[in-house]
C-alpha positions as CSV (number, residue, x, y, z in Angstrom):
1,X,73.3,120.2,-20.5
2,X,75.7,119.2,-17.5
3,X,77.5,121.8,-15.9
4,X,81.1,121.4,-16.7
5,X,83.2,120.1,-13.2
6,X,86.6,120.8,-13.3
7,X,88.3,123.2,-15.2
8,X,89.5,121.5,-18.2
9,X,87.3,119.4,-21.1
10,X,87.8,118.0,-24.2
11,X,89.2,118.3,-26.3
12,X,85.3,118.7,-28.1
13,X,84.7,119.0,-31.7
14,X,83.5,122.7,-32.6
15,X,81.7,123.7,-35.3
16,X,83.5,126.7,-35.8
17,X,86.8,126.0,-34.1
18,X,87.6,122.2,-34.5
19,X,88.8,120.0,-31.4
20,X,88.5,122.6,-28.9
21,X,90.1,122.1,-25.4
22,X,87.4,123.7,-22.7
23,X,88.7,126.1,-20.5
24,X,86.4,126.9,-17.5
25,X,87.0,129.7,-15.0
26,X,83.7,129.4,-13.3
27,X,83.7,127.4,-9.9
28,X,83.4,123.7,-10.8
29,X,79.6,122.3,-11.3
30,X,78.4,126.0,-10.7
31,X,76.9,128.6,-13.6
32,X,78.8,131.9,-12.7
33,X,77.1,134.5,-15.4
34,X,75.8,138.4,-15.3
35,X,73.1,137.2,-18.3
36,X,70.4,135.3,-17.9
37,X,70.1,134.2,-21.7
38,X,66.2,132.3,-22.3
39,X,68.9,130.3,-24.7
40,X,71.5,129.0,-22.4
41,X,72.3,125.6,-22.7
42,X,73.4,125.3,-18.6
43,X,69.9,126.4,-17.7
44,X,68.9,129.9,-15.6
45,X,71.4,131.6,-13.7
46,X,71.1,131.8,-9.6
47,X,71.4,134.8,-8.7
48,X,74.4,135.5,-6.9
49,X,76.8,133.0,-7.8
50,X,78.1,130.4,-5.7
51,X,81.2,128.9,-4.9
52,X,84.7,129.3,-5.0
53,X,86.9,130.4,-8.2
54,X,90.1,127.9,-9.3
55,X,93.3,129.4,-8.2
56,X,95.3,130.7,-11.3
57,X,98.0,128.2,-10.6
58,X,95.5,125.5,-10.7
59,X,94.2,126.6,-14.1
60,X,97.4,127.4,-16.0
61,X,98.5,124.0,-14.5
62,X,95.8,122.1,-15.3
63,X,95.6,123.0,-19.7
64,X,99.7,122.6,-19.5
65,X,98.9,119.1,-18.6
66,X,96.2,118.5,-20.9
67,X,98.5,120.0,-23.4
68,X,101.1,117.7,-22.9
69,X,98.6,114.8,-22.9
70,X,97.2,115.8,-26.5
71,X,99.0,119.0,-28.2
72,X,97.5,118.4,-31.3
73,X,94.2,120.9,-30.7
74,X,93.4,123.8,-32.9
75,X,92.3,125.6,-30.1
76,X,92.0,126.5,-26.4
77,X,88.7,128.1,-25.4
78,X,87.8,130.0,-22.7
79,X,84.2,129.8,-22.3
80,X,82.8,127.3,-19.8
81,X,80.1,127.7,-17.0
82,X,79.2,130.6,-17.7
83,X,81.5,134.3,-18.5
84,X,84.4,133.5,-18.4
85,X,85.8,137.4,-17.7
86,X,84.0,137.5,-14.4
87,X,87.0,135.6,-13.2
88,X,88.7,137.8,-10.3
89,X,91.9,136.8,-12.3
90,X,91.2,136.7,-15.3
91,X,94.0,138.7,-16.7
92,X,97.0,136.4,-15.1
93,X,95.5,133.8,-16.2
94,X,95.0,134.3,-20.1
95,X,99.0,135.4,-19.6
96,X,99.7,132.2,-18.0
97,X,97.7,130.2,-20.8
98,X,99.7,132.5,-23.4
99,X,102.8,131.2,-22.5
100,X,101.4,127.8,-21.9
101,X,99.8,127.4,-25.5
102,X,102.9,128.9,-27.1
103,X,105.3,126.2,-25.3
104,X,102.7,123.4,-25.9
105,X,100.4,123.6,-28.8
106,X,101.5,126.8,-30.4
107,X,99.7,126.1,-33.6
108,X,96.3,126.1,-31.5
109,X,94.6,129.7,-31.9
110,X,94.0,131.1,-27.9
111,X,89.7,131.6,-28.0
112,X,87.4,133.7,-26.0
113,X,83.7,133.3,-26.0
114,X,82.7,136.2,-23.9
115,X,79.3,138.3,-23.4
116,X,81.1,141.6,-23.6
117,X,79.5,142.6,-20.6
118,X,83.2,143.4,-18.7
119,X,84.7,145.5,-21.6
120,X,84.4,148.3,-19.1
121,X,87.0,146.8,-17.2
122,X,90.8,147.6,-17.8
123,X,91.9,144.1,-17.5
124,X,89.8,142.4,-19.6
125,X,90.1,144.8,-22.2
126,X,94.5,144.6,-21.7
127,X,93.9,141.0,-21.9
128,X,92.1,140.4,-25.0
129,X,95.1,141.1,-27.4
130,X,96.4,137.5,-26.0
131,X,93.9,136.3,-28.0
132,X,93.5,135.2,-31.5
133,X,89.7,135.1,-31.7
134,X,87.6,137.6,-29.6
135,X,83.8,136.1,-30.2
136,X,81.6,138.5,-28.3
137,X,77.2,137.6,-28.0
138,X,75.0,140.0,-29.7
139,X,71.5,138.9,-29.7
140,X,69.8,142.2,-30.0
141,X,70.0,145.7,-31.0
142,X,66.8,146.7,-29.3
143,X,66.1,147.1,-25.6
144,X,62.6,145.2,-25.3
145,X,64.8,142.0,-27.7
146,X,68.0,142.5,-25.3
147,X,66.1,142.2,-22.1
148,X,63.8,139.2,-23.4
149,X,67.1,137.4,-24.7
150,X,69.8,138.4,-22.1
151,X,68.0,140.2,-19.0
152,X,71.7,142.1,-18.9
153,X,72.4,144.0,-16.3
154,X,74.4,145.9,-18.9
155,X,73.1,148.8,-21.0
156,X,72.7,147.3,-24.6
157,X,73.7,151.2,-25.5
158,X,76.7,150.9,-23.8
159,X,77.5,147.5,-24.9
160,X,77.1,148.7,-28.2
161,X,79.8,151.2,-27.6
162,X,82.2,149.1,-25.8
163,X,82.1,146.6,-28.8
164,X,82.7,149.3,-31.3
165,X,85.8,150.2,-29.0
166,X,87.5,146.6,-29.0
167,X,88.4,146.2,-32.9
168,X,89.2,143.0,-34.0
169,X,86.3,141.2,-33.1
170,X,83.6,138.4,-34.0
171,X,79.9,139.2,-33.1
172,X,78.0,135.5,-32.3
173,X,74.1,136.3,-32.0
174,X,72.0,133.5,-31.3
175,X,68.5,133.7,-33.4
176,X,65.7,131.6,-32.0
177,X,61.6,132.1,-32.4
178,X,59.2,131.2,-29.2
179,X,56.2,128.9,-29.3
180,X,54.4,131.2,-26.6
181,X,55.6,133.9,-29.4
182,X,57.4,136.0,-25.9
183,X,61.3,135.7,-27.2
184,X,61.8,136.1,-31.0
185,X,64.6,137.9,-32.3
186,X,63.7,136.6,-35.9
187,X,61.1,139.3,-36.3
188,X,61.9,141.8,-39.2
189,X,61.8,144.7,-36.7
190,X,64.4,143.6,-34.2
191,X,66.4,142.2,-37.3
192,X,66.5,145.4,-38.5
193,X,67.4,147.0,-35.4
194,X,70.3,144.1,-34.6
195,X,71.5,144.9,-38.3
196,X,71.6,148.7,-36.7
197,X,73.8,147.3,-34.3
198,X,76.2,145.4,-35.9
199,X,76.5,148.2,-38.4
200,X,78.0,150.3,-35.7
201,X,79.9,147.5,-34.0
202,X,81.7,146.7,-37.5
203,X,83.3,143.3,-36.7
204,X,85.5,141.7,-38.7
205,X,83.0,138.5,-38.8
206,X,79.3,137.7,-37.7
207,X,78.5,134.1,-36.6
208,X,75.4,133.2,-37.1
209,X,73.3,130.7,-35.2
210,X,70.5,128.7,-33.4
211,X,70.2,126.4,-30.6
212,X,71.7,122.9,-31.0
213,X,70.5,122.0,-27.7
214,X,67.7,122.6,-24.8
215,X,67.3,126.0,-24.1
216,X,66.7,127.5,-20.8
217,X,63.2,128.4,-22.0
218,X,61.3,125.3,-22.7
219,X,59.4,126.9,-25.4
220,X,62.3,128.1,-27.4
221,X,62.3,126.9,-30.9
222,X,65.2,127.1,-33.5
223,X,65.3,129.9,-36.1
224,X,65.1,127.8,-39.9
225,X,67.5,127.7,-42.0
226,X,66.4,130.2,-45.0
227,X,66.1,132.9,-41.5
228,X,69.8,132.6,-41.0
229,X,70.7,132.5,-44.5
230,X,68.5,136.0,-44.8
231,X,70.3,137.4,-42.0
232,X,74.1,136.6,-43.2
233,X,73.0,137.9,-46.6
234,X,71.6,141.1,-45.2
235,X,75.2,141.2,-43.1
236,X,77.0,140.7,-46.0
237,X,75.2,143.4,-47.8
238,X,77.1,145.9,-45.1
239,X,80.3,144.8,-46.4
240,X,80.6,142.5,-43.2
241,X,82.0,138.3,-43.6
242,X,79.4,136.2,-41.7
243,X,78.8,132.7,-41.4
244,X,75.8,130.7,-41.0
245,X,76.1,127.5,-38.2
């Protein structure tokens, strides 16, 4: 998929959020990320990253005017090229879009799709009550699965931990099998030990899914159906709302 070039796009239709308007703090037509998911849609991540972040100004700016252009959005998404908390400013920024959405679409929910890889920072973690839906990734609840999925530079232990620390939360975990039979999360072992996981995170939702389109890993294959509907029951069984997509 094309990297995303300016810092606005959309609105997009969302399976889970509806038309969407794109927010991306990454510097345009670059992938800015600290994971280096097999599944990403945008490809592999260069190590470092490259190019120059959009000015605050510039960003708050540019959604007020594409706000003003079509208000009618259910919501405004920060996700992008990439994580979207690596931004230097990130936490001006979600106040400035606060104030925007409120003024200009304030029936639109204010979304974050973030790794949860920067909960360790003050800012971030200030920032998130802005938001109305928190969606943090959670592919794995075992090392060997987390570093074949993710290669995080970030402890899945201390993930773990800072996830349980947020509250009010959704976990989105991406399940996906492997032709070459390397990256497969689907296996009852690491399902078992993700289930672990989430137990301890306690989210208020799980969101459930598989790829929709080319993976970074060419041999990466989608996860059936009757796989995701066997993991949402076994969330639900924990007393845990989850949703199959």
């Amino acid at each position: 998929m094309d990297l995303q070039c300016g810092i606005v796009y959309g609105p997009v239709s969302s399976r889970r959020f509806g038309r969407s308007l794109g927010v991306n703090l990454a510097p345009a037509g670059r992938k800015t990320c600290n994971y280096n998911c097999a599944y990403c849609q945008y490809g592999w991540t260069e190590f470092p990253a490259r190019g120059e972040f959009s000015r605050p100004a510039d960003v708050i700016n540019a959604v007020d005017a594409a706000l003003a252009r079509d208000p009618g959005v259910d919501a405004i998404t920060l996700a992008g090229n990439g994580e979207p908390t690596l931004h230097p400013a990130f936490a001006p920024i979600v106040e400035g879009l606060s104030h925007v959405r409120r003024r200009r679409a304030p029936a639109a929910r204010l979304v974050l799709l973030s790794n949860g890889s920067t909960l360790n920072r003050l800012d971030v973690v200030y920032s998130l009550a802005r938001f109305d839906v928190r969606c943090m990734k959670l592919d794995a609840g075992d090392a060997t699965t987390y570093r074949l999925m993710n290669a995080a530079t970030t402890p899945l232990s201390r993930l773990i931990a800072n996830l349980s620390a947020v509250g009010r939360l959704t976990l989105q975990s991406m399940f996906v099998t492997d032709r070459e039979k390397t990256v497969d999360n689907t296996r009852p072992g690491a399902v078992d030990a993700w289930l672990e996981a989430v137990d301890r995170v306690r989210p208020e939702a799980v969101d459930i899914y598989t790829l929709a389109r080319p993976p970074a890993r060419g041999s990466l294959e989608p996860a059936s159906r009757d796989t995701l509907d066997r993991v949402a029951s076994r969330v639900l069984a924990l007393g845990i709302p989850a949703r199959v997509f």
